[in-house]
N, C-alpha and C positions, 0 to 999 in steps of 0.2 A: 560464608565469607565474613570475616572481620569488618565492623565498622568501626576505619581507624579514628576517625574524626571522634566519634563517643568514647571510644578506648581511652582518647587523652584526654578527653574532658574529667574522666574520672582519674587523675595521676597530677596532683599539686604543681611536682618538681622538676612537668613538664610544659608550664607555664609563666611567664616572665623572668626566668633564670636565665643569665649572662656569667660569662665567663672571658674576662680578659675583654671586654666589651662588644660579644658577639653572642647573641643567641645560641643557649646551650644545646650542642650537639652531644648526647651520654650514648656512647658506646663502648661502656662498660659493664655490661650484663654480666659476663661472667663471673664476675669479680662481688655485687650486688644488685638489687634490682630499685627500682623505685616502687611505691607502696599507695594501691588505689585509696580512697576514702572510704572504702568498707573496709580496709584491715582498719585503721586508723579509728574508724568509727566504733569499732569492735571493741578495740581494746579502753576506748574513751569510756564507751558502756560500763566497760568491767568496774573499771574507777570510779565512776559516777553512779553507777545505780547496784550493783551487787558487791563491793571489795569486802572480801573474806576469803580464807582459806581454803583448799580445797582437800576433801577426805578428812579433817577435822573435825568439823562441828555437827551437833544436833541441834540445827536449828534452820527454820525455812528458808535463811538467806544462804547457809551452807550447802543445801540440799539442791537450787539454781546453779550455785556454782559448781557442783560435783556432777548436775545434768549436764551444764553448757561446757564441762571440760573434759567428758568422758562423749558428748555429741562429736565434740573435734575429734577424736579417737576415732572416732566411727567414721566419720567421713572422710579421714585420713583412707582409713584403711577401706573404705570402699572404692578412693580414687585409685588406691591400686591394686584392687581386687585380693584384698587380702582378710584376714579374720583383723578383730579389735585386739584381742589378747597375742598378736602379733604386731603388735606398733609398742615402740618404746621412745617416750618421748626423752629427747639428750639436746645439748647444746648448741648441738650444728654437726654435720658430717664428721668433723673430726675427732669430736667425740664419741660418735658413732661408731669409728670405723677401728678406733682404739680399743672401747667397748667389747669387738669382737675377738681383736689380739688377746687382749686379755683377760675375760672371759671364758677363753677358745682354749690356750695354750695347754693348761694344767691338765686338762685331762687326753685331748686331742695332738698337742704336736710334743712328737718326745725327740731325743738325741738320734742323730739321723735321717729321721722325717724331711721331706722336701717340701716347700713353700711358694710356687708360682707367682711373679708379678713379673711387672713391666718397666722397660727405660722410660717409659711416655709418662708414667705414673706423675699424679699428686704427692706433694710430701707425706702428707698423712694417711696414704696409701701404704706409701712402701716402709714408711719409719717402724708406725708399729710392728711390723713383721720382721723388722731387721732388729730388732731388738728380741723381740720372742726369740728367734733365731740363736743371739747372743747370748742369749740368757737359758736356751733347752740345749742348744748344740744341733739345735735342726740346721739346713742348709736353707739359706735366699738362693733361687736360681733365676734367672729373666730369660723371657720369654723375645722369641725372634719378633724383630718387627722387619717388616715387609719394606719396599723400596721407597713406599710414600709415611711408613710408620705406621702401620696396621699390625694388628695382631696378623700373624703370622701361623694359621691354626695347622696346616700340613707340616712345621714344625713345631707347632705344641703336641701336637698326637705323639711325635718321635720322643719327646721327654717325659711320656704318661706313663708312670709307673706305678704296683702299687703304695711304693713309696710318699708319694706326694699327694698330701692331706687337706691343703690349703691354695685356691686361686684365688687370686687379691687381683685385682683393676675395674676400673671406670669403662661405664659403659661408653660414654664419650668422652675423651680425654678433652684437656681444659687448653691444652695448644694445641695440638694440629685438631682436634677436632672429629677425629675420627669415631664411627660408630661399632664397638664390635660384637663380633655375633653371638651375645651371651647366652641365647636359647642353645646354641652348635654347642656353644662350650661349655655348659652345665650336664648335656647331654655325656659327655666325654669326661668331664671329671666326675660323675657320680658314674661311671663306668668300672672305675677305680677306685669308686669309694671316695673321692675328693669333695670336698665343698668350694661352692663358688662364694667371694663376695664381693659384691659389686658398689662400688664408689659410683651412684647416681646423683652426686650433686649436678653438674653439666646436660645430666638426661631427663628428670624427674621434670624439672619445670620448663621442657620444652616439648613434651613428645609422650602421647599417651601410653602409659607402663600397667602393665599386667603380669605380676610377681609369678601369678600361678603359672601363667603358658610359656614364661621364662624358666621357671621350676629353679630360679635361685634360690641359695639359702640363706643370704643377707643383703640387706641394701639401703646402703646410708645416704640421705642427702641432708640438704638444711634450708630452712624456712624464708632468710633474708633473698635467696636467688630465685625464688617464686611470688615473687611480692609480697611475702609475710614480713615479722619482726626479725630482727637479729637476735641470736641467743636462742633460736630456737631452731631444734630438728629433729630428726628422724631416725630408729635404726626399726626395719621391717628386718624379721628374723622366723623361719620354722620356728612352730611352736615346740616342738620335742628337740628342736637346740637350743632353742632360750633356756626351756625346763633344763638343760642338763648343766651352762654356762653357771658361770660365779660371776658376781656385781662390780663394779668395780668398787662401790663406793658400798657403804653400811650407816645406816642412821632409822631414823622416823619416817613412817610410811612404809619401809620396805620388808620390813617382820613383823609376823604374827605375834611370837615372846620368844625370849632368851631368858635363862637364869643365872647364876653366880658360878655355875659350874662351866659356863662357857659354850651352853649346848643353846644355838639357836637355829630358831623354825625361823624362816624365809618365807614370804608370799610367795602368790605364781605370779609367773610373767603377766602381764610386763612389770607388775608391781614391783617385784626385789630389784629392777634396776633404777627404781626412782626415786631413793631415798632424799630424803627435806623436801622444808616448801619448794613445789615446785614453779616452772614460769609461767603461771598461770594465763597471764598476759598474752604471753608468748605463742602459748596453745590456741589461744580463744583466735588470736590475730594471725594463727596460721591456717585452723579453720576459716577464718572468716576468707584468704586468699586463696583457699581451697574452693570455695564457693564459687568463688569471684572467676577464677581459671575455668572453673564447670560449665558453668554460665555460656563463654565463649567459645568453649569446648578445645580440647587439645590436639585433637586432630586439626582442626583449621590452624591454631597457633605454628603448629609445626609446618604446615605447607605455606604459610607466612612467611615463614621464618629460611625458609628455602628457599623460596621466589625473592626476598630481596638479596640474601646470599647468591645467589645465583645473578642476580644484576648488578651487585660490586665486584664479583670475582671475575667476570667476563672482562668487565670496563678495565679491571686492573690490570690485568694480563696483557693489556696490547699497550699499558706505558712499562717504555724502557728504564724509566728508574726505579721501580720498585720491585721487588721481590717478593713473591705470594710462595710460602710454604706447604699450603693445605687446600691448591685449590681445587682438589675432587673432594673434599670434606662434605660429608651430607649433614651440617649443622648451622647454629647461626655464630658460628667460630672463625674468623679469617687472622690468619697467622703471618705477618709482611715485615718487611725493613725497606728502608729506602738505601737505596743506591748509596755504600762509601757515608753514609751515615750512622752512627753511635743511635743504636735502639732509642735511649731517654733521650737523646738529642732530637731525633726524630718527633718523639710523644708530647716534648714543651714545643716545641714547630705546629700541632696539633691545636694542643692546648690554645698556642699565641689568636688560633682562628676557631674558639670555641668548643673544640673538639675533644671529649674526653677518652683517652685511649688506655693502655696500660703498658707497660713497657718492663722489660729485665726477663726473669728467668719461672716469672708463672709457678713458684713452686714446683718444676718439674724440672730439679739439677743434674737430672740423670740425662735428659734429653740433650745437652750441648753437644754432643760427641758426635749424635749421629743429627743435626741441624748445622756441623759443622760453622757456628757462630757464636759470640757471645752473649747477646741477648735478641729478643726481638720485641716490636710491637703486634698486640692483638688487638683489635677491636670486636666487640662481641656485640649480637644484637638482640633486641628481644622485640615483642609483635607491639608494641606501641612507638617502635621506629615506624619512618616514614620513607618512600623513596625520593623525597624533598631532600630531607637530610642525606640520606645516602648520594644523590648529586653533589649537596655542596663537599661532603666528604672525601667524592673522588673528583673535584674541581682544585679540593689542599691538595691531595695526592697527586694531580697532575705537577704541578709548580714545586715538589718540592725535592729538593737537590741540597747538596752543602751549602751551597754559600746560601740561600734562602733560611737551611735552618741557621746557621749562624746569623743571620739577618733577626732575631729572634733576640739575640743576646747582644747586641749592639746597636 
């Protein structure tokens, strides 16, 4: 069981912040997360008692910092039960997930090739591959979603061919919130010879991940949505597709030698894809919220994170003005509009009573078609909410109507 009370005590941005002159209610997780005193602490060390470069120097204070940044490797890839030479540290998911577009394409997706993703998709899901796509002459095809928005896997089988080389989606999508069955369907595209890769930003830092028994073969998340730093994240990749991918990027750190003749040696992964100083920072402060997340373990986080999910989505569903999109969703993701109100009108209606929400189109423009609206509001939550907050949350949601939010702006 989570001790929430200690939980906050260790999180700055959850004490004496007002918004709009109301004690901050942040139900914005999905979006970013807030950042305990051990990441913070972490990175303050870095600055104040070892600052040097990392895989540079011959000398003792270099040698600390290539332990304490090659430990966060480690402990990355323990929390997802992975090898070390299978973590490649990138800028955040979107980096990550780009990384594999193109890294992947040149050898793996040629003209004709089929490419798997979803309407539900992130942008940075589906972009890079619509572009690979563009640029090989391979086909984007999407995948059926179900009547709530779910993968749709009795018509993903009907589209399995041995054509199609590449599955691309999130394991929990970032609006509805759905979880899908990446173990089923890695099963099924390595059937076919397909690779899976999976967009765990939305899943990594809520719900304990095990790469191996999932038998994906990539998975991108990023550091700032598990209480680490910004600017930093993750791409977990099979080590015999790392080895076979190209970098995106070329500089220092990531070759052995090249010569004048144009002929260059490449380290092994994850090395060749981390060329220059790296964010050293970044690393130290996303191990140390790896730590931090261990500690209270993720199993509990997750059935947290359920349990008050499950007690705003109940309370929502019996008021008649609001609209829940997602609410069999098994995450802490609630997807709503109010009644005859404009999404961002809704979200400053929120904001006016403390409330941070997020409002428009979630990066996922493919989804309007089949939500049939033009934006929504999501509130996301992570395990240092409270069911305090979650009341006052659905006490604004009961009262709020057009003229209330317009009562906002007058």
């Amino acid at each position: 069981m989570i001790d929430i009370k200690q939980v906050r005590n260790d999180f700055p941005m959850l004490h004496g912040k007002q918004m709009q002159g109301c004690d901050l209610i942040y139900f914005d997780n999905a979006a970013t997360t807030f950042k305990p005193n051990a990441v913070r602490d972490a990175i303050d060390y870095y600055y104040t008692d070892m600052t040097c470069n990392a895989h540079r120097g011959d000398y003792d204070l270099s040698y600390r910092v290539d332990s304490a940044y090659e430990g966060a490797r480690t402990k990355i890839a323990r929390f997802l039960h992975a090898q070390s030479k299978e973590i490649v540290f990138t800028s955040g998911a979107s980096e990550s997930l780009n990384l594999v577009a193109w890294g992947y394409r040149r050898k793996f997706v040629r003209e004709g090739d089929i490419v798997l993703t979803s309407e539900s998709e992130h942008a940075s899901c589906v972009l890079p591959w619509m572009h690979v796509c563009q640029e090989n002459g391979a086909i984007l095809s999407f995948m059926k979603l179900d009547a709530h928005g779910r993968i749709d896997v009795e018509a993903l089988k009907q589209m399995m061919s041995e054509k199609v080389k590449v599955i691309a989606l999130a394991m929990i999508t970032n609006v509805l919130g759905h979880e899908a069955p990446i173990k089923e369907i890695c099963a099924l595209a390595h059937a076919y010879g397909a690779i899976v890769v999976v967009d765990g930003a939305q899943s990594v830092p809520h719900m304990p991940i095990n790469v191996t028994e999932l038998d994906c073969d990539f998975l991108a998340f990023s550091g700032h949505k598990m209480c680490g730093p910004t600017g930093i994240g993750v791409l977990y990749g099979k080590y015999a597709l790392l080895d076979a991918m190209e970098p995106l990027t070329f500089g220092g750190g990531s070759n052995a030698r090249y010569d004048m003749c144009g002929n260059i040696l490449l380290k092994n992964p994850p090395f060749k894809f981390e060329s220059g100083t790296p964010n050293i920072e970044g690393v130290l402060g996303l191990g140390a919220a790896v730590d931090y997340l261990d500690a209270i373990g993720m199993e509990q986080i997750h059935a947290y994170e359920l349990e008050l999910h499950r007690y705003i989505i109940e309370a929502l569903l019996k008021m008649d003005n609001i609209i829940v999109y997602n609410a069999d969703a098994q995450s802490a993701i609630i997807t709503f509009n109010v009644k005859g109100v404009f999404a961002q009108d809704g979200a400053t209606y929120f904001n006016a009573h403390g409330i941070a929400v997020r409002s428009g189109l979630h990066c996922a423009k493919l989804l309007l078609d089949f939500l049939d609206t033009s934006a929504t509001i999501r509130a996301s939550l992570y395990f240092y909410n409270t069911k305090e907050e979650a009341d006052r949350f659905l006490d604004v949601c009961a009262k709020a109507n057009m003229q209330s939010c317009l009562d906002v702006y007058f």
